[in-house]
The first five atom37 places (N, CA, C, CB, O) and aatype in JSON, in Angstrom:
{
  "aatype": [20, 20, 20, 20, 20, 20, 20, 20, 20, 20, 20, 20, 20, 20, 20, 20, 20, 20, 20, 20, 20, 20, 20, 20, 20, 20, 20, 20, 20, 20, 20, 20, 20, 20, 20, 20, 20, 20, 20, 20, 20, 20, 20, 20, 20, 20, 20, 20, 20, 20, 20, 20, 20, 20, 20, 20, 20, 20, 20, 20, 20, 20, 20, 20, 20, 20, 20, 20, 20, 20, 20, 20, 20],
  "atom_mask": [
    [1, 1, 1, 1, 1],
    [1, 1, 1, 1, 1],
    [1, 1, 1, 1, 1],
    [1, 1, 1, 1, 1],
    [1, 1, 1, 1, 1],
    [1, 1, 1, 1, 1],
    [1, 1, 1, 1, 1],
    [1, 1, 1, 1, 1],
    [1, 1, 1, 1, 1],
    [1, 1, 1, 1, 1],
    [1, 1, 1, 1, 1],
    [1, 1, 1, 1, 1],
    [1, 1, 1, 1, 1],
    [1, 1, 1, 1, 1],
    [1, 1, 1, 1, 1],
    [1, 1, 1, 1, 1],
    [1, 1, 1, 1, 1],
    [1, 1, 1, 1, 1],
    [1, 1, 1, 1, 1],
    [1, 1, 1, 1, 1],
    [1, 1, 1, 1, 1],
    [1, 1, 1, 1, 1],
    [1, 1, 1, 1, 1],
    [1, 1, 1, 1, 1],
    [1, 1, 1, 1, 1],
    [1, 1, 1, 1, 1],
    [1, 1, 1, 1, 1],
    [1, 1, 1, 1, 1],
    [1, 1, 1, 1, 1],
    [1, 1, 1, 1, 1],
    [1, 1, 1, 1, 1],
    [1, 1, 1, 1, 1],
    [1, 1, 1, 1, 1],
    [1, 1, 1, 1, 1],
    [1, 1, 1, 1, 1],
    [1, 1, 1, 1, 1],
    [1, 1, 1, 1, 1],
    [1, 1, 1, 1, 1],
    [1, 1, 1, 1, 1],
    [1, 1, 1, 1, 1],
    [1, 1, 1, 1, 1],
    [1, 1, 1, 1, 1],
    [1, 1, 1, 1, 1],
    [1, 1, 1, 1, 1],
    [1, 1, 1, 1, 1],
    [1, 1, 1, 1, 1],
    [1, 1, 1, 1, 1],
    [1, 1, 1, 1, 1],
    [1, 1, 1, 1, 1],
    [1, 1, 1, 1, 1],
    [1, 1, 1, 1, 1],
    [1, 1, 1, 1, 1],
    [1, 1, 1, 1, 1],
    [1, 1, 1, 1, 1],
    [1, 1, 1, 1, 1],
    [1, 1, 1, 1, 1],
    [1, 1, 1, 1, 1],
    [1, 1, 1, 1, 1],
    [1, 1, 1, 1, 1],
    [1, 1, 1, 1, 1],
    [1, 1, 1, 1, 1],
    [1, 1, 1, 1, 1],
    [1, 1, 1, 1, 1],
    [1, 1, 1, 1, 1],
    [1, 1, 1, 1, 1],
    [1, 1, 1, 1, 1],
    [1, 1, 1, 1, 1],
    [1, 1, 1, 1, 1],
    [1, 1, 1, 1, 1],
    [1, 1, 1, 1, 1],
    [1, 1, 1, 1, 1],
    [1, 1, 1, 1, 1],
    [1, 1, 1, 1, 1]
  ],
  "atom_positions": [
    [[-10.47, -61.79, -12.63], [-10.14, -63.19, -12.77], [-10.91, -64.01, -11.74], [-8.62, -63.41, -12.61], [-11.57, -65.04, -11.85]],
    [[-10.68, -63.33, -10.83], [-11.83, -63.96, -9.53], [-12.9, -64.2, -9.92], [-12.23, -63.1, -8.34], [-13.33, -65.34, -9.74]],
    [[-13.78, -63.16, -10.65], [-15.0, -63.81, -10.77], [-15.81, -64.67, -11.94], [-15.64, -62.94, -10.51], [-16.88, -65.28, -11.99]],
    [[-14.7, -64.39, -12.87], [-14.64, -65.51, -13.94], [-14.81, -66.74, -13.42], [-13.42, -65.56, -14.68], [-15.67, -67.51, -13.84]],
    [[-13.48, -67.21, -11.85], [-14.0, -68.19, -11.74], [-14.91, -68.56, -10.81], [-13.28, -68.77, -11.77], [-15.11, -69.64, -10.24]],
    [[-15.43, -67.54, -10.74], [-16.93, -67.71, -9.69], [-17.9, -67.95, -10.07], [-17.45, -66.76, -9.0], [-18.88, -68.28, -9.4]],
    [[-17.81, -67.78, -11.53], [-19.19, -68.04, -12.48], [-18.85, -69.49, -13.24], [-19.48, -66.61, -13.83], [-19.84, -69.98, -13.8]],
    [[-17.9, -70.08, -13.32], [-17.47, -71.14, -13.74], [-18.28, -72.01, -12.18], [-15.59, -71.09, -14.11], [-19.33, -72.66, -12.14]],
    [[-17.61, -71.79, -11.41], [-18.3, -72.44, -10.54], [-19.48, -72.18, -10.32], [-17.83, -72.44, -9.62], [-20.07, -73.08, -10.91]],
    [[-20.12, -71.63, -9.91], [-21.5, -71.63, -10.11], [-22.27, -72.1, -11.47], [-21.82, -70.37, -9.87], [-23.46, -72.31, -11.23]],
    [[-22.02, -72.26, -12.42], [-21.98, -72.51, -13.55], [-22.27, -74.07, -13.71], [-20.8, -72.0, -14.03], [-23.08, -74.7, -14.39]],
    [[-21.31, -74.4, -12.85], [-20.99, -76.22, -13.27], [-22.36, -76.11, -12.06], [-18.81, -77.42, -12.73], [-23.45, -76.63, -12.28]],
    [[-22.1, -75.48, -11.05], [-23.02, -75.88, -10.14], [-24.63, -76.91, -10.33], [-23.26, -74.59, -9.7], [-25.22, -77.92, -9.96]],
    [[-24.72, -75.2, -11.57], [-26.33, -75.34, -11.59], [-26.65, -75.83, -12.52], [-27.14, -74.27, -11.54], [-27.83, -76.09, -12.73]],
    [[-25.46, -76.19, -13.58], [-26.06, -77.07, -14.52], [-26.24, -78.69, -14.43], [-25.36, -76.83, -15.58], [-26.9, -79.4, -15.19]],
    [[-25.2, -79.22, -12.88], [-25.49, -80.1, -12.48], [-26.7, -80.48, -11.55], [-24.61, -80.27, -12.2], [-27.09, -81.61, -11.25]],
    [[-27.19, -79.3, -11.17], [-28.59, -79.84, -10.3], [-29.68, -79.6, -11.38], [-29.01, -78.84, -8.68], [-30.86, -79.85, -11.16]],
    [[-29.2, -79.09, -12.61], [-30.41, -79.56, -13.45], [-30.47, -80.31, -14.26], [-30.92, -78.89, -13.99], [-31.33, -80.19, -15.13]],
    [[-29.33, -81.61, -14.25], [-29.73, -82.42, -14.87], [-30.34, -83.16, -13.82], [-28.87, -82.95, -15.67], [-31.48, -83.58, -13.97]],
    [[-29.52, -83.42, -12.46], [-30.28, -84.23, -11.08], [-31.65, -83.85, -11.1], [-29.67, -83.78, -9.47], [-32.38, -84.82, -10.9]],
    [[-32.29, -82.71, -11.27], [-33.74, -81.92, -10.95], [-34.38, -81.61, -12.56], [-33.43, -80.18, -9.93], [-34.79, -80.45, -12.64]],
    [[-34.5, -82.28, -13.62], [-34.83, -81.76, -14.71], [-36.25, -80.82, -14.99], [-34.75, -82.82, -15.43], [-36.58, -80.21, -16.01]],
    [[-37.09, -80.97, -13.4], [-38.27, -80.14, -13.34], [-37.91, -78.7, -13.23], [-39.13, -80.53, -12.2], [-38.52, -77.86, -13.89]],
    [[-36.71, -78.33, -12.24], [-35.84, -77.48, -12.15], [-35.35, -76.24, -13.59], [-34.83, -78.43, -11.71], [-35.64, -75.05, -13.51]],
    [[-34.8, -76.69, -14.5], [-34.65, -76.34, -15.57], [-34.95, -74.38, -16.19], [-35.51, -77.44, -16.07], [-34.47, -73.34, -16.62]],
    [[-35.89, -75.0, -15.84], [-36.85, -73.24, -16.18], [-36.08, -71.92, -15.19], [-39.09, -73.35, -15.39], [-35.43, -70.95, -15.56]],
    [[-36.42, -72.3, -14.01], [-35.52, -71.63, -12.99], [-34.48, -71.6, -12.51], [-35.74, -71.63, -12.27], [-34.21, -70.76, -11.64]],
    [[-33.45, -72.65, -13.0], [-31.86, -72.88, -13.25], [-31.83, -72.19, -14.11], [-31.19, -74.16, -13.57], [-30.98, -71.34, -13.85]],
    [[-32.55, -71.9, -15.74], [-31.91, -71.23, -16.76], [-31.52, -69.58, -16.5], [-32.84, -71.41, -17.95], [-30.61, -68.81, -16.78]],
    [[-32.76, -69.58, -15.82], [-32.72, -68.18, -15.16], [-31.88, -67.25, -13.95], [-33.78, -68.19, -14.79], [-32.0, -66.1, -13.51]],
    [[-31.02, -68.39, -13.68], [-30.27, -68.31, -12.45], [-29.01, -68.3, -13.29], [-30.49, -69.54, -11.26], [-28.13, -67.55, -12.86]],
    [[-28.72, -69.0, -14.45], [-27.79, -69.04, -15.11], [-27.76, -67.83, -16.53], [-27.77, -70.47, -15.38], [-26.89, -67.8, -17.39]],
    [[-28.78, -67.06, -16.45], [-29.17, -65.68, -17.6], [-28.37, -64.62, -15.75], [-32.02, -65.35, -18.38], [-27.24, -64.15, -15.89]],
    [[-28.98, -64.44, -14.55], [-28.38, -63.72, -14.12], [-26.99, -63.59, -13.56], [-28.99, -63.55, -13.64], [-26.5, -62.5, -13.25]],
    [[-26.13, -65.22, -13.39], [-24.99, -64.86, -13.21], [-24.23, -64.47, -14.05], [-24.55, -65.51, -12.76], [-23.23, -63.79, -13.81]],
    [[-24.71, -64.96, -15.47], [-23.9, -64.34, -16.65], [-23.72, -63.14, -16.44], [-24.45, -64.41, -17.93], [-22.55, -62.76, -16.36]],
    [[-24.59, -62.36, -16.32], [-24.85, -60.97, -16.68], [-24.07, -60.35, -15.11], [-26.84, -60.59, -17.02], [-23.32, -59.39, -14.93]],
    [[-24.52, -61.11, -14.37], [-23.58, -60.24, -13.42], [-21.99, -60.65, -13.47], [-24.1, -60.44, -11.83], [-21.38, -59.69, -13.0]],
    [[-21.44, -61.28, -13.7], [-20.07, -61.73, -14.81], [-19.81, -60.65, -15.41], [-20.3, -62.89, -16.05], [-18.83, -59.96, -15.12]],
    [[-20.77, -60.3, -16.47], [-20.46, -59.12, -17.51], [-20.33, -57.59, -16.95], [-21.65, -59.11, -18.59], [-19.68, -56.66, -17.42]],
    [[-21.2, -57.65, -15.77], [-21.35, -56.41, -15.26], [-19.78, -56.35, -14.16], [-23.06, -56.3, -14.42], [-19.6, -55.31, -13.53]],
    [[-18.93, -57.28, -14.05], [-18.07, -57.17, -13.33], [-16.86, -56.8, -14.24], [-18.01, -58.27, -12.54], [-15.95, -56.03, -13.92]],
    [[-17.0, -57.49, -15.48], [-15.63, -57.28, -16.55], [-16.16, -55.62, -16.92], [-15.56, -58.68, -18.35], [-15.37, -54.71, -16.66]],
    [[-17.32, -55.33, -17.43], [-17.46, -53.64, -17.59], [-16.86, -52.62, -16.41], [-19.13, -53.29, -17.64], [-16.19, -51.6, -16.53]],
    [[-17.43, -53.39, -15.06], [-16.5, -52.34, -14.11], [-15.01, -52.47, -14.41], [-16.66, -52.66, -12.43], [-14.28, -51.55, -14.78]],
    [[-14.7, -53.62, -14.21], [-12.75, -53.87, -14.9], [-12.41, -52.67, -16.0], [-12.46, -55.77, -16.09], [-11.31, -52.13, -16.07]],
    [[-13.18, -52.46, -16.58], [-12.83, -51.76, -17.7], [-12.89, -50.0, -17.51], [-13.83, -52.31, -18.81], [-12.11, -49.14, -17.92]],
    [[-14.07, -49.9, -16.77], [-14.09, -48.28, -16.27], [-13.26, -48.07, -15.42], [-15.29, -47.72, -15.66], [-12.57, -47.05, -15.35]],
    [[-13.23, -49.1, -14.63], [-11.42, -48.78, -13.61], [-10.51, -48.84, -14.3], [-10.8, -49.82, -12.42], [-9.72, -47.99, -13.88]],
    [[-9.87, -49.62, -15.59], [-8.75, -49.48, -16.27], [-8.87, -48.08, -16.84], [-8.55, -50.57, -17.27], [-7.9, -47.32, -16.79]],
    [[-10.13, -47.69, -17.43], [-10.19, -46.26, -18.15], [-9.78, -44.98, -17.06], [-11.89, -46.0, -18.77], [-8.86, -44.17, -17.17]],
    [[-10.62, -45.09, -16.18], [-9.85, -43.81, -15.21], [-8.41, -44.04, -14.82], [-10.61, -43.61, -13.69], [-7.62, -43.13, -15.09]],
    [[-7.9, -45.27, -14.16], [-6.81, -45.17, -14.09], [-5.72, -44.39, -14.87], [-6.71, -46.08, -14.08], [-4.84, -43.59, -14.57]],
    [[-6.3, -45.14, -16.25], [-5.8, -44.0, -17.68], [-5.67, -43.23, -17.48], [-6.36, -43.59, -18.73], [-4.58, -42.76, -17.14]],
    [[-6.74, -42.63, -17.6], [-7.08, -41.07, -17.47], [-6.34, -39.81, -16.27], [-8.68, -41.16, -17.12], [-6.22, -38.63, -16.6]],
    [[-5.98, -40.26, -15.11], [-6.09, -40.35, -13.85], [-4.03, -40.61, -14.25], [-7.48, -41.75, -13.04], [-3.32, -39.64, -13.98]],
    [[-3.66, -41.28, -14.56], [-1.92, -41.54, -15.03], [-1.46, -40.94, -15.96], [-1.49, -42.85, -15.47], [-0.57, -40.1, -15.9]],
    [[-2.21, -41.43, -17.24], [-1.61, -41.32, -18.87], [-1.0, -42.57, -19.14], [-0.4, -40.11, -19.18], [-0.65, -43.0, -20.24]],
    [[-0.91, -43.15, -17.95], [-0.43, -45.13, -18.65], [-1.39, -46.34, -18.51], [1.01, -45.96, -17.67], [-2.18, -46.42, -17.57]],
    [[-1.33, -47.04, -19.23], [-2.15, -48.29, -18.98], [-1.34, -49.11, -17.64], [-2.2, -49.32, -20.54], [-0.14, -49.14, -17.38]],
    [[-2.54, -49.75, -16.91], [-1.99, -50.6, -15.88], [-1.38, -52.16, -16.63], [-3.31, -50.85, -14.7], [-1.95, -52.87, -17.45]],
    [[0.05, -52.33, -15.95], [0.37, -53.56, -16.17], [-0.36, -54.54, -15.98], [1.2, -53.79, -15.7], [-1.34, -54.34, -15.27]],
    [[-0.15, -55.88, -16.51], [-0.98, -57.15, -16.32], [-1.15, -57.69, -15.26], [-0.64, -58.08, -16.93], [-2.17, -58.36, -15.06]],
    [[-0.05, -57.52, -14.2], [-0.16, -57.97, -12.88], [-1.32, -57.22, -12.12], [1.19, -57.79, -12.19], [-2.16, -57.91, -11.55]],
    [[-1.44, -55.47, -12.08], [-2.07, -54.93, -11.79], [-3.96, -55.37, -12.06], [-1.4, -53.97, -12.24], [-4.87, -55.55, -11.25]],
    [[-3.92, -55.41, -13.39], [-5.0, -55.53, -14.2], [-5.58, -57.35, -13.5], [-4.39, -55.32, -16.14], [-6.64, -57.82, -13.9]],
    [[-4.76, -58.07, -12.58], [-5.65, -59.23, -12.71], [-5.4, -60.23, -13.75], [-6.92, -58.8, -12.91], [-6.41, -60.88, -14.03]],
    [[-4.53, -60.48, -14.29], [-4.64, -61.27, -15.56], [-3.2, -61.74, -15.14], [-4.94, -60.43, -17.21], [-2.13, -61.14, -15.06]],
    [[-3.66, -63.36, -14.85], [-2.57, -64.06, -14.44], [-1.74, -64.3, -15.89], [-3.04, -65.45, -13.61], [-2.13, -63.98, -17.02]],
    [[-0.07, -65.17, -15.39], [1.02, -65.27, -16.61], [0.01, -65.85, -17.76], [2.53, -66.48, -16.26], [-0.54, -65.29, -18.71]],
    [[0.0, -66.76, -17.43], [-0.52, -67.94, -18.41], [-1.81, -67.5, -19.15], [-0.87, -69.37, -17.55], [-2.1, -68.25, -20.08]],
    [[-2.63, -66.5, -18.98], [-3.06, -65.81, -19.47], [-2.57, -64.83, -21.03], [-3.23, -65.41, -18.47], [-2.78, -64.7, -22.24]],
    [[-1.97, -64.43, -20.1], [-1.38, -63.21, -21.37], [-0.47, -63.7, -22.61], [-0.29, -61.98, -20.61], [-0.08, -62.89, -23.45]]
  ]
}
């Protein structure tokens, strides 16, 4: 959940200095192709830690555990 909203923020960040900097653009897009992806590469770890946990118990972790606030679920 944390870094969901870390990429939200960064997100708004850089899409606001490229409208301020529209020369910018090219190398904002690219700044915004790698936080995605490192975003994604953080929910895949979420997921190999939920899987061993599995594995490792025989139960799935609750929602509190898992990061996923009320209003979420």
């Amino acid at each position: 959940v944390a870094l969901d909203d870390f990429y939200d923020s960064i997100f708004r960040t850089l899409v606001t200095y490229m409208v301020e900097n529209p020369r910018t653009i090219g190398q904002v897009a690219h700044l915004l192709f790698v936080a995605k992806n490192l975003e994604r590469i953080g929910d895949h770890a979420t997921n190999v830690a939920e899987m061993v946990y599995f594995a490792a118990t025989g139960t799935q972790m609750v929602d509190r555990e898992r990061g996923i606030k009320k209003e979420q679920a």
